[in-house]
C-alpha positions, 0 to 999 in steps of 0.5 A, spaced: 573 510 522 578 506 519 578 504 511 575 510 509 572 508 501 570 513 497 566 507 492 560 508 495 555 515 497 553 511 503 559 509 506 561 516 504 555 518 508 558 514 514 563 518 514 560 524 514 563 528 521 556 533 521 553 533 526 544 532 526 539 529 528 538 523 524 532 521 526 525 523 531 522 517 535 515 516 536 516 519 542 518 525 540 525 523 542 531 525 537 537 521 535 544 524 534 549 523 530 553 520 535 548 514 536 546 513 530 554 511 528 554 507 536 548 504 533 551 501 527 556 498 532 553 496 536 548 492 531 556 489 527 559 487 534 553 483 535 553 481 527 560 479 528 558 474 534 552 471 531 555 469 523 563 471 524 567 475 521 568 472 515 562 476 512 558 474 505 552 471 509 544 473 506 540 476 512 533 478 513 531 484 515 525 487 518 523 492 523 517 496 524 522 502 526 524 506 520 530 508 525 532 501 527 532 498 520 537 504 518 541 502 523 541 495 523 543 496 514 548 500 515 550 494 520 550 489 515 553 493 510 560 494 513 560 487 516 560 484 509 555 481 509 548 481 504 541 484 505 534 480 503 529 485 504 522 483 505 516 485 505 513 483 511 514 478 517 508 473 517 509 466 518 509 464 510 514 469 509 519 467 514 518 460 512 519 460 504 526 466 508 528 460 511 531 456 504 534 463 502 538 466 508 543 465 514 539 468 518 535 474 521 535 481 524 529 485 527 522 484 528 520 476 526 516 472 531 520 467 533 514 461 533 515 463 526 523 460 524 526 454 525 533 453 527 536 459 525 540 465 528 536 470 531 538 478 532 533 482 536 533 490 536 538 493 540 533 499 544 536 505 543 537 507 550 542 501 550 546 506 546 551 511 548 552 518 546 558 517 545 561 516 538 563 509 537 569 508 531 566 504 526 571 498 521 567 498 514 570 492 511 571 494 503 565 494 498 564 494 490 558 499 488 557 495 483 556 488 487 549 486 489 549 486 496 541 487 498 535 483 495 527 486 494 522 482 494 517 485 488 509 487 491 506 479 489 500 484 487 499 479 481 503 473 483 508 470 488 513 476 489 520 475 487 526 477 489 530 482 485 538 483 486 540 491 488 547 494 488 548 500 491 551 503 484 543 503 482 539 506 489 544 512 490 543 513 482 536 514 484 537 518 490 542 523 486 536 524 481 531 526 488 536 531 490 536 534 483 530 534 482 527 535 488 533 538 493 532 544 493 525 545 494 525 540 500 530 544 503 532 542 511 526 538 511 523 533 516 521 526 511 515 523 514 512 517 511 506 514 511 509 507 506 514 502 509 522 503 508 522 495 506 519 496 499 524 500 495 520 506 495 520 506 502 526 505 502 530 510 498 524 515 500 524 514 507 531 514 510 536 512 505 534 519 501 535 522 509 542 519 511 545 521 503 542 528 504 543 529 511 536 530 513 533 527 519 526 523 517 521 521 523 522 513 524 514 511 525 509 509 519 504 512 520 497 509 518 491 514 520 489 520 518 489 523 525 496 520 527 499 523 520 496 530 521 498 531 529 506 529 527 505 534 521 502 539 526 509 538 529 514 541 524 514 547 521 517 544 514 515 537 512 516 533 507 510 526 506 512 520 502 506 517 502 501 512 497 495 512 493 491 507 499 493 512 504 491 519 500 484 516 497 483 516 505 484 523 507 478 525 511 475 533 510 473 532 519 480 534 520 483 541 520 489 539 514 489 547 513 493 549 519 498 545 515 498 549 509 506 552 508 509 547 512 509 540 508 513 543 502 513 536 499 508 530 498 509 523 495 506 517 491 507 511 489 506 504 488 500 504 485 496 509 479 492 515 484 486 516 482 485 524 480 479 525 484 483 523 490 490 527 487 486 534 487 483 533 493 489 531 496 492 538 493 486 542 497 488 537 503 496 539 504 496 546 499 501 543 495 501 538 488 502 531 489 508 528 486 507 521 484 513 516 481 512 511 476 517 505 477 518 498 480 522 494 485 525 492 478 527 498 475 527 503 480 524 509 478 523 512 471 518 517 471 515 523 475 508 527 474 506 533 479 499 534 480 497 543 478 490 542 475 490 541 468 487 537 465 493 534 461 499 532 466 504 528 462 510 524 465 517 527 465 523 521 465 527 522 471 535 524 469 539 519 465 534 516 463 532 514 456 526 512 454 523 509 447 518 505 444 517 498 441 512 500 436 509 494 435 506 493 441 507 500 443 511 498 449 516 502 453 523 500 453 528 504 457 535 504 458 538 507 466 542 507 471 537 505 476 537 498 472 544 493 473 546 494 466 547 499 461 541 494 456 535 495 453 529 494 458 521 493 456 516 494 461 510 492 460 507 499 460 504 501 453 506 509 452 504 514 448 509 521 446 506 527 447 506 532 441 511 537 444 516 531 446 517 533 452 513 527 456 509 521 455 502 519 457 500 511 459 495 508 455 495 500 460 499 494 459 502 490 454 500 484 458 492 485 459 489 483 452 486 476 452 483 473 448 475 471 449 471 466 443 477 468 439 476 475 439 481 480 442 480 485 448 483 489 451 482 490 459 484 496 461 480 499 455 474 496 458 475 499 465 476 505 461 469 506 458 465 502 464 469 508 469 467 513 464 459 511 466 457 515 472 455 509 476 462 507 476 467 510 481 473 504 479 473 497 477 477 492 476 476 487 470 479 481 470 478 473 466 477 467 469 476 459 467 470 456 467 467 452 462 469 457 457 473 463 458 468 469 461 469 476 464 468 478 469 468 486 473 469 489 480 466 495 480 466 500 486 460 505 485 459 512 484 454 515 489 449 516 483 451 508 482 451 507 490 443 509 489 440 506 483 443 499 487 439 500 493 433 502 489 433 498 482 438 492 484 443 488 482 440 485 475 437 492 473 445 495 474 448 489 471 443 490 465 445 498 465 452 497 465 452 491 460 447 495 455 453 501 456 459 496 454 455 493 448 456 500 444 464 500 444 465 491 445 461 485 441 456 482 445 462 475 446 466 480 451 460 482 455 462 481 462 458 473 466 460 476 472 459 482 477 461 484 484 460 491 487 465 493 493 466 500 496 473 499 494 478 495 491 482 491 494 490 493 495 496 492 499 499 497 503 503 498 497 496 502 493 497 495 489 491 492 487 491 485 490 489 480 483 488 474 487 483 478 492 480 481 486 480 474 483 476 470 490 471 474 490 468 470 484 471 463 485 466 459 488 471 454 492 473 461 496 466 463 499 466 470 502 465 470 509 462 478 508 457 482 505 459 486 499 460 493 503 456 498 496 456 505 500 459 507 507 458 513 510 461 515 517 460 521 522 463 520 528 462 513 532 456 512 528 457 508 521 452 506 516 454 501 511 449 500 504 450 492 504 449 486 498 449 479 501 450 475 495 448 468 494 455 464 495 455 467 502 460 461 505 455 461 512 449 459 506 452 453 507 449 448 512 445 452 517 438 452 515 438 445 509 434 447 503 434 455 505 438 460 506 438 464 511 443 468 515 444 466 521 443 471 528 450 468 529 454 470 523 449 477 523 453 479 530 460 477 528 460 482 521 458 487 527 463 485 530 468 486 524 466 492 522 466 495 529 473 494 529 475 496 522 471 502 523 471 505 530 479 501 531 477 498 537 478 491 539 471 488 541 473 481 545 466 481 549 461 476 547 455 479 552 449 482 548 444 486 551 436 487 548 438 482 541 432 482 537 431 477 531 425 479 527 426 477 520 430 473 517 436 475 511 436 471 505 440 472 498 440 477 494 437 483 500 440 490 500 440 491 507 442 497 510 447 496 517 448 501 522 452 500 528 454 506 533 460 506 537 457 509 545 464 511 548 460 512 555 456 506 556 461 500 553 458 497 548 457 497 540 449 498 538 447 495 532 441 495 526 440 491 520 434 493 516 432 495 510 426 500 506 421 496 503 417 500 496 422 506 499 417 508 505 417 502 510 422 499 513 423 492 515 427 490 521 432 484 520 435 485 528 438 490 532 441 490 539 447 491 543 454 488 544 457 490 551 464 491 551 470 488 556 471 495 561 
């Protein structure tokens, strides 16, 4: 390789003459070294004829493959050119990139870009095996030559300028804090590398460390557990969303002593789902505090007692806006040396030795001229035991009012079906009474089986917020409970009154036509079971009462592998004893 730098730790990385497997392929295949490097070349050749020698140019990138994004970053990299990172690929996406970049790299849908140059993936059987010499144009580590866009949980995401100074400082702290338990282990991710956790946990921690990572995002339990299985020493960066769906109908104790690591990150996990994960994987889930603004700040690793406190990370100073209670911090992850206040609210701990959360700056509101603080109402209503989570959120109608997202508890879950949703609301609301002025009392409730994030663990406030606005009718129930054994699922439904089908079917009555009844079956089939339903034949339907706003309706839907087909069944419990039948049938899948 020619002009050796020593500016950065990645290109040193490059440089790096060891010989490993860099990555393991979902099918099982792994990538030497070797190709790895002829890969970068190959992907720069390409950059080179497609935006010139010149360099400077902004390209997107987005790729599935962990493997194939590393190699196409790297590329980038020594071209001189500049990354711009986003967090997906659908169409919206790719058109507001259109304005921002020269071009793009990876996996984008061509129906999606207008006039501008594309680079497909180079498949790693293009590759030879033979190490190819790279030519890395020279490179500032202070410079900012990638850009992250933020998660949009709470608005339009923006885009953040990174340079390499500020991730291979994060990546520094990793191996100082976790190098050495971790070992020689294989990463394995159930998070995308084109988030910036993801990305420094997922493969640029592997190629500074030189450890290899396996390339595939794994989303379900069952895959996880069968590529784990695989490795003898293993290490799970992994989210919120993905641990608080960890199912106990797998196996997970064979892989006790294997994984020596699990990560967590992008949202708050719940600590329920923290333990239970602990009993899952037989090792303590580390979750990390930060954002694609700050980087990583803060760490915390699950053992079981009741007061687990944050610990900075290394060279990271963190003090206090004592007006506000507002973290501020000074560190190395961030592009200068300055004061930077989050909108995090802290509280020290007494042995000084670490710091607790205690909500955000930016969630008080004002209602009839009072002053509240959201996060400490979602406090007391989680500590009811109806209460699971919720999210509390406020909106404008005639007036400023609050109103609730809550998923419940099982013993919430069974006072719904049997009391309903006034009598639950007049609960909880009778609950808040004792702690807020009758003012801030919550106008509007929904109950969900979970609340709404993205793949990151975020919540999604503009999905939270659709759930009340009129002008957004949902289009499905609200799903209260659902339980799941096998191919057979059993949802405990709420079919609100601004149901978006409610409009136009029957005039002057509510009713819920056949027609949409089938296609929730449908929606749920392929949400539960992972299945396509693309026929539309229907076997034995019977209609026998009609669904209208407000019923707690119980749906069973079995999945019959042998005979093809979805069989349904939408009934309720009249008086706890008979039951009444909405409809039932059976949905004949294509062979």
């Amino acid at each position: 390789m020619k002009n050796k730098l020593k500016n950065t730790k990645i290109i040193e990385a490059l440089q790096n003459t060891n010989e490993y497997h860099v990555a393991i392929l979902e099918d099982g295949s792994s990538v030497s070294w070797a190709q790895f490097i002829s890969h970068i070349s190959s992907y720069n050749s390409v950059i080179q004829q497609t935006f010139g020698l010149e360099g400077k140019k902004k390209l997107a990138i987005y790729f599935e493959d962990s493997y194939q994004f590393l190699a196409a970053f790297c590329a980038v990299l020594i071209s001189g050119n500049r990354l711009v990172i986003p967090g997906n690929n659908l169409k919206g996406t790719c058109e507001n990139l259109g304005e921002l970049v020269d071009g793009f790299i990876g996996d984008f849908p061509e129906t999606a870009l207008s006039d501008i140059n594309l680079i497909r993936s180079i498949p790693i059987s293009e590759i030879s095996a033979e190490k190819s010499e790279l030519y890395i144009r020279e490179l500032s580590a202070d410079e900012p030559l990638l850009s992250l866009f933020t998660s949009g949980s709470s608005g339009e995401p923006k885009l953040i300028e990174k340079c390499l100074r500020q991730l291979e400082a994060e990546i520094s702290s990793h191996e100082l804090l976790w190098g050495e338990g971790i070992g020689d282990s294989i990463i394995v991710g159930s998070v995308s590398h084109q988030h910036i956790y993801g990305l420094l946990f997922r493969v640029l921690l592997p190629l500074l460390s030189g450890r290899t990572f396996y390339s595939e995002v794994l989303t379900y339990p069952e895959e996880l557990h069968g590529v784990l299985a695989g490795f003898e020493s293993s290490v799970l960066v992994s989210s919120p969303t993905q641990l608080s769906r960890l199912t106990d109908l797998i196996d997970w104790t064979m892989l006790h002593g294997k994984i020596k690591a699990v990560f967590s990150s992008g949202a708050p996990l719940e600590r329920f789902h923290s333990l239970h994960a602990r009993d899952v994987f037989g090792v303590g889930i580390t979750e990390v505090l930060g954002s694609t603004e700050t980087g990583g700040i803060a760490y915390k690793s699950e053992n079981g007692s009741d007061n687990i406190s944050w610990t900075a990370f290394p060279h990271i100073e963190i003090t206090q806006d004592e007006a506000i209670g507002a973290m501020q911090l000074v560190s190395p992850h961030l592009p200068d040396r300055g004061i930077y206040q989050t909108t995090d609210r802290i509280e020290f701990c007494e042995d000084g030795k670490g710091f607790v959360l205690k909500g955000r700056t930016d969630r008080i509101v004002k209602i009839e001229g009072k002053r509240l603080s959201l996060d400490e109402m979602e406090a007391v209503l989680s500590r009811h035991e109806f209460i699971s989570t919720c999210r509390i959120i406020t909106m404008s109608e005639s007036r400023q009012i609050i109103a609730v997202a809550a998923v419940l508890s099982s013993l919430g879950k069974d006072f719904f079906v049997d009391n309903g949703k006034f009598s639950l609301n007049k609960e909880l609301t009778n609950n808040l009474r004792g702690n807020f002025e009758n003012v801030l009392m919550p106008r509007k409730w929904r109950y969900i089986d979970a609340l709404p994030v993205n793949s990151q663990g975020k919540l999604e406030h503009d999905k939270i917020k659709a759930l009340f606005t009129d002008s957004e009718k949902p289009k499905l129930p609200d799903v209260i409970a659902s339980d799941i054994d096998g191919d057979s699922v059993n949802l405990q439904i709420f079919v609100p009154d601004n149901i978006y089908y409610f409009s136009g079917h029957f005039p002057g009555t509510s009713i819920l036509a056949g027609v949409v009844q089938l296609s929730w079956v449908v929606h749920y089939a392929q949400e539960y079971f992972g299945i396509k339903v693309s026929s539309k034949q229907l076997d034995a339907i019977k209609f026998q009462s009609v669904i209208t706003p407000g019923k707690n309706i119980s749906l069973d839907i079995k999945f019959n592998r042998d005979k093809s087909n979805i069989a349904f069944k939408y009934y309720c419990l009249e008086d706890q004893s008979e039951e009444i039948s909405f409809s039932s049938g059976r949905i004949k899948l294509d062979s």
